[in-house]
N, C-alpha and C positions, 0 to 999 in steps of 0.2 A: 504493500500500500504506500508505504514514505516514497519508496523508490518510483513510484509512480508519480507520485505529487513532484517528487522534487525534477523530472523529466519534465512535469505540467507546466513546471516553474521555468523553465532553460530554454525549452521546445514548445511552445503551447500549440495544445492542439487544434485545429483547424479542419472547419466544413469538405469535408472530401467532393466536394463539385463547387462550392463559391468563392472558399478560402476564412471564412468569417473564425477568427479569432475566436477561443474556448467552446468549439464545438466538437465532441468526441463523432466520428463518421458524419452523419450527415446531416443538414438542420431543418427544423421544420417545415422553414419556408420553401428547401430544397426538396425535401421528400414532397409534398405536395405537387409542385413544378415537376418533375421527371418525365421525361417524355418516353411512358413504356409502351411495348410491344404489346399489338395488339392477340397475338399469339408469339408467349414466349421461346415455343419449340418449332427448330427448324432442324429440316428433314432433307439428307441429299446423301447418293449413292458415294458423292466423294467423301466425307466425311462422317456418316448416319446420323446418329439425333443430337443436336448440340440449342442448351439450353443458355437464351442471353434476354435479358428483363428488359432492356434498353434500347431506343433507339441512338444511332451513333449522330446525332443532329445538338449543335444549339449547347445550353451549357453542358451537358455531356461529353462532347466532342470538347471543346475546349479543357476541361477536367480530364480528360485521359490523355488530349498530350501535353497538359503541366506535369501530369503523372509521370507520363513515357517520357519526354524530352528534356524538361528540364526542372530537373529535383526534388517533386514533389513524392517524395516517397511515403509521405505520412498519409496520402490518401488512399492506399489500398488498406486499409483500414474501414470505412466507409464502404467505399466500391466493393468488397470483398465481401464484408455482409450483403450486401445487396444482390450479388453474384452467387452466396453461402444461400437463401433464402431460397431464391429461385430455382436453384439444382437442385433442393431436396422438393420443391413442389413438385418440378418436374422429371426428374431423376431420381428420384427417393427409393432405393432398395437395388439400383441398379449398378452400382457399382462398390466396393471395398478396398480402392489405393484411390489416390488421389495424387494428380502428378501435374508437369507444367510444360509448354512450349517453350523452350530457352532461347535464350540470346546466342549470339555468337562469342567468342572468348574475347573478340577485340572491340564488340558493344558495347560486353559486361565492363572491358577498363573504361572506353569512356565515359560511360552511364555512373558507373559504380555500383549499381545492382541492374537487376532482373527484373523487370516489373510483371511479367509472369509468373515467378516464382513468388514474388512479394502478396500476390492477387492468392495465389493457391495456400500460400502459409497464413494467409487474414482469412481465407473462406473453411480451410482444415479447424481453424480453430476454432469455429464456432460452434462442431461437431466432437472438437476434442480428442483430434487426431492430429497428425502431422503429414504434410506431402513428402512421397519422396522421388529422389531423382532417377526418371528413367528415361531421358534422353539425352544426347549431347550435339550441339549444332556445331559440326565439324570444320567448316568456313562461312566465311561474311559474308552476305550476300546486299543483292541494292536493296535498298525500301520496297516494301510490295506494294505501299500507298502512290508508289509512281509509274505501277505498271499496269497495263490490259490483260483479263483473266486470265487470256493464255499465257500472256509472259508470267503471270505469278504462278501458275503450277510449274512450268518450266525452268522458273528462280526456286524453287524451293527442295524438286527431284534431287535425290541421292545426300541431302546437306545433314540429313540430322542419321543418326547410328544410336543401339539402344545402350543402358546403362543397364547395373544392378537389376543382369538378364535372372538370376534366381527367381527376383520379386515380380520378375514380368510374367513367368508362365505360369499361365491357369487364372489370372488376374482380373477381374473384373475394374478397368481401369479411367477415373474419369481426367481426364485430361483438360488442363484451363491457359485458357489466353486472356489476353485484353480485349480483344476486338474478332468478331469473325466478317469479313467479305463476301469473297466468291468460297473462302474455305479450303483452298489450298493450303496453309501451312495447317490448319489442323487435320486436315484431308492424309497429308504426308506423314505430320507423326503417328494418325492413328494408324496407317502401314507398317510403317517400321516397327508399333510397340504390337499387332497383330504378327507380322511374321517372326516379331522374337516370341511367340505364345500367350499372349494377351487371351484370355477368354472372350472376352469381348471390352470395347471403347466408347463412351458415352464422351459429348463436352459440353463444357457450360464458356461462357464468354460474359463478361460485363454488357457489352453493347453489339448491338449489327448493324453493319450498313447498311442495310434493306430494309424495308416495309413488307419484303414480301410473305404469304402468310400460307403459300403453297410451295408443294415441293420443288426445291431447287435442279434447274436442268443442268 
């Protein structure tokens, strides 16, 4: 508890979507405003079911890339519950590891973390588990926000390899990002962690870029 306060006192916590000064996750006035999905689960042969509460529009989008970009690490906290809420609505009973889309190794220096993993250790906790690592993204690749869906499956093929293979097989494994798209990089690691013996791969995401409320072509 002290140690808490005294972080409250140095760090103060802050609205994971507006910024608003001594708010632990998200604020009232934020929670109301959110611009969610009108159907939280999307459904596509590249990826399967991946559950995200958010539309990626509006103060949203601006909060996830203070989050991603530049240093707002204390909001996956917010965002995590939000993200932690959602997958057990929609996901609830289908999956027992919880894991992350990672960075690349020359991301993680310049970032200083993972806001992947950051998302998956704020939503594990809410549950009272812990994520762990079963993937590793082998090289850097460009931004996928600067490319056409073909090029971001094509940026993404062959880049990630699995980890802590023991934990993978027979795993019923949910898998979290920040954002899903077209679905390509979750598309990709749910491959990888399925032919390292995955039982099966569920994701959840904070937000999507799409509106769309039908199966993805």
């Amino acid at each position: 508890m002290w140690r808490e306060k005294l972080l409250d006192l140095f760090f103060p916590p802050r609205c994971a979507v507006c910024g608003r000064v001594g708010v632990h996750g998200v604020c009232a006035d934020c929670e109301r405003a959110l611009p969610r999905m009108e159907t939280a689960l999307r459904e596509s042969a590249l990826f399967g079911r991946c559950a995200a509460p958010l539309k990626y529009e509006g103060a949203v989008r601006e909060a996830l890339l203070r989050f991603k970009f530049h240093g707002a690490r204390g909001a996956a906290e917010g965002l995590g519950a939000i993200l932690a809420q959602c997958a057990a609505e929609e996901l609830g009973g289908e999956f027992d590891l919880v894991t992350w889309a990672p960075v690349s190794d020359k991301r993680f220096r310049e970032r200083g973390y993972d806001q992947a993993e950051l998302l998956a250790r704020a939503a594990a906790k809410q549950w009272g588990i812990k994520p762990v690592r079963l993937l590793r993204k082998r090289r850097d690749t460009p931004p996928q926000s600067g490319l056409g869906a073909e090029e971001r499956r094509g940026n993404v093929v062959g880049v990630y390899e699995a980890e802590n293979v023991e934990s993978i097989r027979n795993a019923r494994v949910l898998l979290i990002d920040d954002i899903v798209t077209t679905g390509s990089t979750l598309g990709e690691c749910a491959r990888v962690l399925k032919d390292a013996g995955a039982q099966s791969v569920v994701c959840a995401c904070v937000a999507s870029a799409t509106t769309q409320t039908h199966k993805d072509r």
